[in-house]
C-alpha distance (Angstrom), angle and dihedral (degrees) to the residues before:
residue distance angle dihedral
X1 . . .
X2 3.68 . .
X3 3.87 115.0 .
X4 3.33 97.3 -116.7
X5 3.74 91.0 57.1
X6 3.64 85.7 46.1
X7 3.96 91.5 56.6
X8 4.07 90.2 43.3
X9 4.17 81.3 61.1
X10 3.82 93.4 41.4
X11 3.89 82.6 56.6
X12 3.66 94.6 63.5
X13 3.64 82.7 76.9
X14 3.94 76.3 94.2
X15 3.48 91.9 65.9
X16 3.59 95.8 89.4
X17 3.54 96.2 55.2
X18 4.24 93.3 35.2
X19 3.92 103.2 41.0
X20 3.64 135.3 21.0
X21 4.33 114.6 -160.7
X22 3.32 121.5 -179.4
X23 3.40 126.3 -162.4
X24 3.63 119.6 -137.6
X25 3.92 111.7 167.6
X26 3.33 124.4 60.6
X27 3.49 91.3 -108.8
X28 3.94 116.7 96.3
X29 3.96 99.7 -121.0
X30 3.89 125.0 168.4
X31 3.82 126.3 -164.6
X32 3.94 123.2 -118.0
X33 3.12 119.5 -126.0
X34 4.16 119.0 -104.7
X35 3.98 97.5 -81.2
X36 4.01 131.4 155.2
X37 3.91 124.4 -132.1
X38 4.06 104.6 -118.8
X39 3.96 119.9 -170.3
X40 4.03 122.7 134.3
X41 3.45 123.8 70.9
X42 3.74 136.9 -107.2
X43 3.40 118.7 -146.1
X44 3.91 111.9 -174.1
X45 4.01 84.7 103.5
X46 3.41 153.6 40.5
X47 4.08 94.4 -131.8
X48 3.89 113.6 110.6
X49 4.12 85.7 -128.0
X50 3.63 92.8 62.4
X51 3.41 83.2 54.3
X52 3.75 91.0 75.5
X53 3.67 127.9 73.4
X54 3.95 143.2 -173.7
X55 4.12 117.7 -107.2
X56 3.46 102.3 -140.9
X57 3.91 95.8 161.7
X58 3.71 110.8 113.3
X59 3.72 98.2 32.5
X60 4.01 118.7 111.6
X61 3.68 125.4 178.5
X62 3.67 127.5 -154.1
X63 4.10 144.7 173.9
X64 3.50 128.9 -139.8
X65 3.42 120.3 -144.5
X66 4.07 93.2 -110.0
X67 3.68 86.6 57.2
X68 3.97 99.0 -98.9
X69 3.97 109.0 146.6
X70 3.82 116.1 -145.0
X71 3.92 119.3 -169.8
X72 4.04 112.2 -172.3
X73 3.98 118.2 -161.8
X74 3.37 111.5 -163.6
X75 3.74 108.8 -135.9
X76 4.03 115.8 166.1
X77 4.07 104.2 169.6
X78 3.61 85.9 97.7
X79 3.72 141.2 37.8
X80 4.33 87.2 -124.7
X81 3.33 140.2 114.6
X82 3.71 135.1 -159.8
X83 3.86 128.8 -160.9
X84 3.64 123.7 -168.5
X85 3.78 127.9 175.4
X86 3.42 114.4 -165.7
X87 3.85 120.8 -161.6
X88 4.10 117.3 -157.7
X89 3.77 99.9 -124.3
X90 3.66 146.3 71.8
X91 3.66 144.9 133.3
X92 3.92 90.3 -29.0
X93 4.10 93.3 66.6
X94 3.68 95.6 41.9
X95 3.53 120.8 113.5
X96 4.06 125.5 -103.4
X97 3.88 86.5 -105.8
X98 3.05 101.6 35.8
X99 3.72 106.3 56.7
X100 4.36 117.5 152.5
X101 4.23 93.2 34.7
X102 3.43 97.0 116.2
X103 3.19 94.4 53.9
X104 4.13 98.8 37.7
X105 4.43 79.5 53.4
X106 4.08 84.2 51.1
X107 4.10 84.0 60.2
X108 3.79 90.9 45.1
X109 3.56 97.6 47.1
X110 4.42 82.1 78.8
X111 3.79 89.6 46.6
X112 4.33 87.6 100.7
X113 3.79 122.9 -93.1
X114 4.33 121.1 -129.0
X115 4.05 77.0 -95.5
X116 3.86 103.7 48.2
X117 3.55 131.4 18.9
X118 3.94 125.2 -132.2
X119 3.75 88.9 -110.2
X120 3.69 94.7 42.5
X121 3.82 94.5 49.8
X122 3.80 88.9 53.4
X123 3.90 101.8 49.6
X124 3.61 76.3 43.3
X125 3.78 97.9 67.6
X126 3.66 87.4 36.1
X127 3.82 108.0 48.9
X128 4.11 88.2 59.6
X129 3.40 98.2 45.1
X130 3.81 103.2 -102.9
X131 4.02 136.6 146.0
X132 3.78 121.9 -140.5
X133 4.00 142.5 -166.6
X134 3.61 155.6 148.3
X135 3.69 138.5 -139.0
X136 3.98 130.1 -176.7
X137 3.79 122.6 -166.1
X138 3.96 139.3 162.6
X139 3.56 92.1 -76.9
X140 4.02 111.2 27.7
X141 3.67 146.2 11.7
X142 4.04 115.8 -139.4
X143 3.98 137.5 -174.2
X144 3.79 122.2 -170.2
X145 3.43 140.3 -167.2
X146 4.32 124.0 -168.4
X147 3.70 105.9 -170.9
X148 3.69 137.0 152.2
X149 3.76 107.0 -63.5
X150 4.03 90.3 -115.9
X151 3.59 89.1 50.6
X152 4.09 88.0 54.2
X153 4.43 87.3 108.5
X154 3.62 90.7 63.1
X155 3.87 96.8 57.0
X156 3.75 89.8 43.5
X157 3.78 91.9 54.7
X158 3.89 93.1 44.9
X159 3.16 91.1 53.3
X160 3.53 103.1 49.2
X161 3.50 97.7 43.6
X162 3.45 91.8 61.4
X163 3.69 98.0 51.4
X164 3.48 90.9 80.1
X165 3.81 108.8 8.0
X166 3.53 105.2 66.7
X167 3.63 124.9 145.0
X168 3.70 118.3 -138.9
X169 3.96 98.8 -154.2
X170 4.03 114.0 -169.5
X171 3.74 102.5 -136.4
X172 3.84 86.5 36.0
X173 3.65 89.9 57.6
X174 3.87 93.2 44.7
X175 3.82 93.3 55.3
X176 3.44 97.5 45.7
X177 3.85 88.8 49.2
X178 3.57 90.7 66.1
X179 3.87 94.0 36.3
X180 3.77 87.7 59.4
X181 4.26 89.5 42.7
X182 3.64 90.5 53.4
X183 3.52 93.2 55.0
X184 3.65 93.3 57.8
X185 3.22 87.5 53.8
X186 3.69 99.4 55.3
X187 3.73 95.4 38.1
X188 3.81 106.4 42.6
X189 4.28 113.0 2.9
X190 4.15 81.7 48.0
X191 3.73 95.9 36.8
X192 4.16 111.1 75.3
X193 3.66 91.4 -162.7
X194 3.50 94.6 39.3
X195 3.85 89.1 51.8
X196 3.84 97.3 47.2
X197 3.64 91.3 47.1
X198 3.51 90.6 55.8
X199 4.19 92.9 55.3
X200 4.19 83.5 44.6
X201 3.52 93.7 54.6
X202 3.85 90.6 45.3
X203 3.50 90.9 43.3
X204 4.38 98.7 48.7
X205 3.79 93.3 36.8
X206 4.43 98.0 40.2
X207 3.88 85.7 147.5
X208 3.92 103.0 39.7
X209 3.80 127.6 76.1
X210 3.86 86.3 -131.6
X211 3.94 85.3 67.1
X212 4.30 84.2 77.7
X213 3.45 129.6 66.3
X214 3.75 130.3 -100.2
X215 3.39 96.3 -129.6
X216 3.95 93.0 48.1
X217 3.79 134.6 -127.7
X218 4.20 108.3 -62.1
X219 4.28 85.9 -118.5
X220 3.91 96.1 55.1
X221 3.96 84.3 43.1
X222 3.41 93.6 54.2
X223 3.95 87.0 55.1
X224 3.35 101.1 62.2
X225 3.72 117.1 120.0
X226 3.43 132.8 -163.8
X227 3.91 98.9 -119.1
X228 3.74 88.6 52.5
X229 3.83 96.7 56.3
X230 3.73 87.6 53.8
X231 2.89 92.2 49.0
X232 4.05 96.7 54.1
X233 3.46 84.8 45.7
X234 3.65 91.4 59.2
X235 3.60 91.7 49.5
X236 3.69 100.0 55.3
X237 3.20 112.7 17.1
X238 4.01 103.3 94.0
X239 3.69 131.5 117.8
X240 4.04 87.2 -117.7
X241 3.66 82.5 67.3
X242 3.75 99.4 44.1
X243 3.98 143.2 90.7
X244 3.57 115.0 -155.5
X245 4.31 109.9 -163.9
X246 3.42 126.3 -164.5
X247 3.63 123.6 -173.8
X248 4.04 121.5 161.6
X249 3.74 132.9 70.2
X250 3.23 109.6 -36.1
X251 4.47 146.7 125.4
X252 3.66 102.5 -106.7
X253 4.13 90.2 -148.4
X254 4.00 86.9 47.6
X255 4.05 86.0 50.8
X256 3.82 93.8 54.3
X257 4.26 99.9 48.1
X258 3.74 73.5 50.8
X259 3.80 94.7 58.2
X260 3.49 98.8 37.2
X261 4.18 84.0 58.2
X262 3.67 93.9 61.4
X263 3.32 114.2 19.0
X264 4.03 105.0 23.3
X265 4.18 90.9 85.5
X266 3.60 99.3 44.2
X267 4.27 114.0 108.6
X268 3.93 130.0 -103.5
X269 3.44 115.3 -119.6
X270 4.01 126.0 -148.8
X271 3.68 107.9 -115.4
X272 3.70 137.4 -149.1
X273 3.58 124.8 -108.1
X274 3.96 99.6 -101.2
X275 3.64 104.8 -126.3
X276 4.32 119.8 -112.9
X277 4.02 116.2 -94.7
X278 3.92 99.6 -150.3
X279 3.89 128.7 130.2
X280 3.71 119.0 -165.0
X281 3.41 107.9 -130.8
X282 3.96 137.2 -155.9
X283 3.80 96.4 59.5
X284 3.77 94.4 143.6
X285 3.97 139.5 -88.9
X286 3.81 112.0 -44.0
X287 3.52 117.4 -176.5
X288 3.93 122.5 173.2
X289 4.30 135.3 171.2
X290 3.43 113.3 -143.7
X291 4.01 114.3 -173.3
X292 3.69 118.6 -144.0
X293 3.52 141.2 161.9
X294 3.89 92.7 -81.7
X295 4.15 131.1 141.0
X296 3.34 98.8 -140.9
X297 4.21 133.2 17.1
X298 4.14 109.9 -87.2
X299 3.84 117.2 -161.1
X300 4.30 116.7 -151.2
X301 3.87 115.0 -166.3
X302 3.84 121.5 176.3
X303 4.07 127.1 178.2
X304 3.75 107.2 -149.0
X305 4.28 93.0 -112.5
X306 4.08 138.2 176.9
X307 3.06 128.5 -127.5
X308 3.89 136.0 -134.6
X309 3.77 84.5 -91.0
X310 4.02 98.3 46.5
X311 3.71 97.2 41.2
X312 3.65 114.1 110.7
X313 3.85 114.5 -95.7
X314 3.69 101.8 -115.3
X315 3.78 98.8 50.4
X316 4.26 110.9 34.6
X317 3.94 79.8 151.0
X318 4.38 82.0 93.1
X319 3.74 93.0 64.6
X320 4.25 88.7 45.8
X321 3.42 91.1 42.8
X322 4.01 95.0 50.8
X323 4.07 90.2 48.4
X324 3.63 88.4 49.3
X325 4.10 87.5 47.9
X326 3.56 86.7 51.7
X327 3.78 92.9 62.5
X328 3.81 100.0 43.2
X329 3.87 80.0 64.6
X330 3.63 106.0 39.0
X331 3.72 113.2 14.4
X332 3.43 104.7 125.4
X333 3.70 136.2 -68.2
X334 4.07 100.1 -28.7
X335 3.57 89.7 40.8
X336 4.21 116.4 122.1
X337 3.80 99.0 -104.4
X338 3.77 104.0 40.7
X339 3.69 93.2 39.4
X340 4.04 98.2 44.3
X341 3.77 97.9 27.4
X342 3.83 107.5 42.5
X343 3.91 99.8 14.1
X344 3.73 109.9 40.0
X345 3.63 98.4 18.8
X346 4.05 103.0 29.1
X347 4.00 92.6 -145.8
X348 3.12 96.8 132.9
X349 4.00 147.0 33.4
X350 3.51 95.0 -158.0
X351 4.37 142.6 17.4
X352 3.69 139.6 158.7
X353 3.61 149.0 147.3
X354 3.47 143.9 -137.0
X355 4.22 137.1 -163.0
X356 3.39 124.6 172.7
X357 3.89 99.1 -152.2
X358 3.87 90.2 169.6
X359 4.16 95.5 62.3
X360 3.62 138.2 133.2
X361 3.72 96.3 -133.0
X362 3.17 142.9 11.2
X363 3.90 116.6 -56.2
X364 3.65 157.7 169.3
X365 3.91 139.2 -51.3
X366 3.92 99.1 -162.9
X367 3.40 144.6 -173.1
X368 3.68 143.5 -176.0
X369 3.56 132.1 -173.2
X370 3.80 140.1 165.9
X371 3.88 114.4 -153.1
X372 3.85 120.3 -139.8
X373 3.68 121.8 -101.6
X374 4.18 102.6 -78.0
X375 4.20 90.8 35.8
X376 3.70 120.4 105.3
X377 3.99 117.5 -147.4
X378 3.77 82.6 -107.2
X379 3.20 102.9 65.1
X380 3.42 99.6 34.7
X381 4.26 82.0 54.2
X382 3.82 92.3 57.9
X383 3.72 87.9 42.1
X384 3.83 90.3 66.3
X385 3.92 90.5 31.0
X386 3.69 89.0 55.9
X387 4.44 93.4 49.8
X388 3.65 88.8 37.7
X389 4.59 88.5 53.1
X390 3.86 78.8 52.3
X391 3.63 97.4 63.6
X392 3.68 82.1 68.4
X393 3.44 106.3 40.0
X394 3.98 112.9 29.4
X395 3.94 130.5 55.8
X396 3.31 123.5 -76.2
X397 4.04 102.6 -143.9
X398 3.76 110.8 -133.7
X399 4.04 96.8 -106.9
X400 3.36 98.1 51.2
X401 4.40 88.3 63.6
X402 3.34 88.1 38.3
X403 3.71 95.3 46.8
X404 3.71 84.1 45.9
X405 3.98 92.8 47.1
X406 3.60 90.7 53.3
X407 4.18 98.3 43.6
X408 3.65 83.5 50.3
X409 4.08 95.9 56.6
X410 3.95 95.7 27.8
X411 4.09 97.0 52.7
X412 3.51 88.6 62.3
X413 3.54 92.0 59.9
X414 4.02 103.1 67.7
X415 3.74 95.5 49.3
X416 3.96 82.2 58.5
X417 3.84 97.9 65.2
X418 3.88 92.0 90.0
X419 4.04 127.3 67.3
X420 4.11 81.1 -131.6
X421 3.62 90.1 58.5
X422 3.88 92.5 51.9
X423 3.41 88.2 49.1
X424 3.91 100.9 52.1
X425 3.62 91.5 41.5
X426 4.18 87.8 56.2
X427 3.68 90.9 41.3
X428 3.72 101.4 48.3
X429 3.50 97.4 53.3
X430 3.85 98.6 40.9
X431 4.19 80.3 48.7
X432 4.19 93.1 58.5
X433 3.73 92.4 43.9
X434 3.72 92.0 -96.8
X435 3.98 120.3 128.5
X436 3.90 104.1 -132.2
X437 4.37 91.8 -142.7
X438 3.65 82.7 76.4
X439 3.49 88.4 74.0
X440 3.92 81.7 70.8
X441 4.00 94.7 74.7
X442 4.35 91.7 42.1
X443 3.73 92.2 99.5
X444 4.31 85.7 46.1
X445 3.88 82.2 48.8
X446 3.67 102.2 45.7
X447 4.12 88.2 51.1
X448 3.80 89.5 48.3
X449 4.13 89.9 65.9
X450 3.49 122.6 87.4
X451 3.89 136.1 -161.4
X452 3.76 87.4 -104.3
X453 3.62 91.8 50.1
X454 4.28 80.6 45.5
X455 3.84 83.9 54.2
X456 3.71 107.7 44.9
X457 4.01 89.6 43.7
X458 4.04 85.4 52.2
X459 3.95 95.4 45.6
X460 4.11 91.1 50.5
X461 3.86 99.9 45.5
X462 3.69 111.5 13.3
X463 3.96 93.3 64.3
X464 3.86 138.3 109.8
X465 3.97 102.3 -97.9
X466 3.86 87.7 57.0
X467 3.67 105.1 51.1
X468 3.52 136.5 103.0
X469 3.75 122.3 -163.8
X470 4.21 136.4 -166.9
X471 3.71 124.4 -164.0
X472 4.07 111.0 -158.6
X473 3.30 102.3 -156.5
X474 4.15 134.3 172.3
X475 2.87 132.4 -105.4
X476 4.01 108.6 -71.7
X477 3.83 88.4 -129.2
X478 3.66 91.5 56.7
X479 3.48 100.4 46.8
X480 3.96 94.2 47.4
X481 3.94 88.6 46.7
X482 3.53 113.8 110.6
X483 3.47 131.3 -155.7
X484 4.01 115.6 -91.7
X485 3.56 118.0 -126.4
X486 3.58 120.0 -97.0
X487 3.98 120.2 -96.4
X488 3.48 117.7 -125.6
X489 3.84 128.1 -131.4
């Protein structure tokens, strides 16, 4: 594996601070990440990106009259069916007390409704052959079901009955608090990464939502009560602030009599005003250490960045240009950092990147490296500094942006494969305001942006006065240990 695959893994020590999953079949099931399905071809240019196209036959889109959407993909290779529900809030809309309840509701939302027990919902899912979950995140809170596509009624009533039928069960409630207490402890308070990417997040986003975790500080956990989940849950839970996907084998007229059944009677709910995600940037150099349990010394940068969402109307070409940035750095093995940095120079062991381009707010250009044995954080921080100034400054040769172009378009593809991948892809988007056909023109997009847009995107963002940067250190008494002298026989 190359390193800069590597370092795209080590970042998922985010996850405990960006998404919460919970598991709750037997059955050992992990969520894709939000990617589109891309197959025809494009043929307004000669770049291998534009090559690359969106499918959007099979996919219908419909309202019901209590505001629910409902987007059906047709997908026929198998005789499956997924159903997602995806709810518009999460850690973002909590408030500054209060942080983790979206995600403490997700756990509650098994607890049994007045309908269905807890029990009876899992041997449910299990007796007809079906797979569930749950995920919370800054911006939305989702449950799916994958069942056999004749089985496709039973999610859809599950699901709809508890959307407004829950039952909030006192001793429930208190062991699930401490279920969802002891998993902060075992993914971030027992996690050094974890833990000092929590203070860097807090630390480069101060104003921003996004600057907490998703799983929420242990204190404003432990303050949860019972009448205040409910009433969250009363808040948000409403099919006017829903997105039901479907994606499997199924008649998309047959799907929505279906819908209408369940979920066509149930009551509107007046929502909150969901809150802004933006983070002015450009406050000035911040540079912190942060000792942890760690091995070895781990260096965090992040750029204060937009997204496709925050970038200013008349010039979305930033956010393109960024993602595309991203790659010339870290897009696989011939790729500027792992090539100069770890190959040809041996600085480091590991470096990567990450950009969310498709974001609801405003966001993070990041970086994380681990020097070789010899290198001091420093230098291997003006290493990076010094390839990142580049971007701005030297050539970019024509395969590198069109390797980039093309690992943009073509990633998305493999994450496509599965019906669940369809469906996250369609429900992420829809869930950050975002409607997921415009993934249709990226490949158009990507060909539109040129090295000088490349350049002028990396001289504004990617510069000194708007960075932000963690050094995880060990512990002081384990660096300054030396070795004791060997015993003799």
């Amino acid at each position: 594996m190359s390193s800069s695959l590597v370092l795209r893994a080590a970042c998922l020590l985010a996850f405990a601070t960006t998404v919460a999953a919970c598991q709750t079949s037997p059955a050992e099931q992990k969520v894709a990440k939000p990617l589109p399905s891309l197959t025809e071809a494009y043929k307004t240019t000669t770049d291998k990106s534009s090559e690359l196209a969106i499918d959007l036959s099979g996919r219908h889109e419909y309202q019901l009259d209590n505001g629910l959407k409902i987007i059906v993909k047709e997908d026929h290779r198998a005789p499956v069916v997924m159903t997602q529900i995806w709810y518009r809030v999460g850690s973002t809309d909590e408030p500054l007390d209060k942080g983790g309840i979206s995600h403490l509701l997700e756990h509650m939302m098994f607890k049994g409704t007045s309908n269905v027990s807890s029990a009876d919902f899992e041997r449910l899912i299990a007796k007809f052959g079906g797979v569930n979950n749950a995920f919370t995140s800054y911006d939305y809170t989702g449950y799916y079901e994958l069942f056999p596509a004749n089985r496709l009624p039973l999610a859809l009533e599950l699901e709809a009955d508890r959307m407004k039928n829950l039952r909030f069960d006192a001793k429930e409630f208190a062991k699930e608090h401490q279920v969802v207490m002891e998993e902060r402890r075992q993914r971030t308070d027992d996690n050094p990464l974890a833990k000092a990417y929590e203070s860097f997040r807090l630390l480069a986003l101060p104003d921003s939502p996004k600057g907490e975790s998703v799983i929420g500080p242990m204190t404003e956990l432990e303050s949860i009560t019972l009448p205040e989940l409910k009433d969250w849950y009363n808040t948000w839970y409403a099919p006017n602030n829903a997105t039901l996907v479907i994606v499997g084998d199924v008649e998309p007229q047959d799907i929505l009599a279906q819908v209408k059944r369940y979920f066509g009677k149930l009551p509107t709910s007046k929502l909150p005003t969901r809150p802004a995600v933006r983070q002015q940037g450009f406050r000035g150099y911040k540079q912190v250490s942060s000792e942890q349990a760690v091995e070895v010394p781990v260096l965090l940068m992040g750029y204060n960045v937009p997204s496709l969402l925050t970038s200013p109307k008349n010039d979305e070409k930033q956010a393109y240009a960024l993602s595309l940035a991203q790659d010339v750095l870290d897009g696989g093995l011939s790729a500027r950092l792992e090539k100069r940095l770890i190959r040809e120079q041996g600085l480091l062991t590991t470096v990567g990147t990450s950009y969310d381009l498709l974001d609801r707010g405003d966001g993070l250009f990041l970086i994380q490296a681990t020097p070789r044995e010899g290198v001091s954080l420093e230098q291997a921080q003006q290493a990076i500094i010094t390839e990142i100034d580049k971007l701005a400054t030297d050539p970019i040769a024509a395969d590198e942006i069109s390797r980039a172009k093309t690992n943009t378009v073509t990633s998305l593809i493999y994450a496509q494969d599965s019906m669940e991948g369809q469906a996250q892809m369609i429900g992420s988007l829809q869930s950050i305001g975002l409607d997921d056909r415009l993934l249709a023109t990226l490949p158009a997009k990507l060909d539109s942006v040129t090295v000088t847009d490349i350049k002028a995107a990396s001289k504004k963002y990617l510069v000194k006065d708007n960075l932000t940067v963690m050094y995880i250190v060990p512990p002081a008494d384990k660096t300054n240990k030396t070795k004791a002298p060997k015993q003799n026989k």
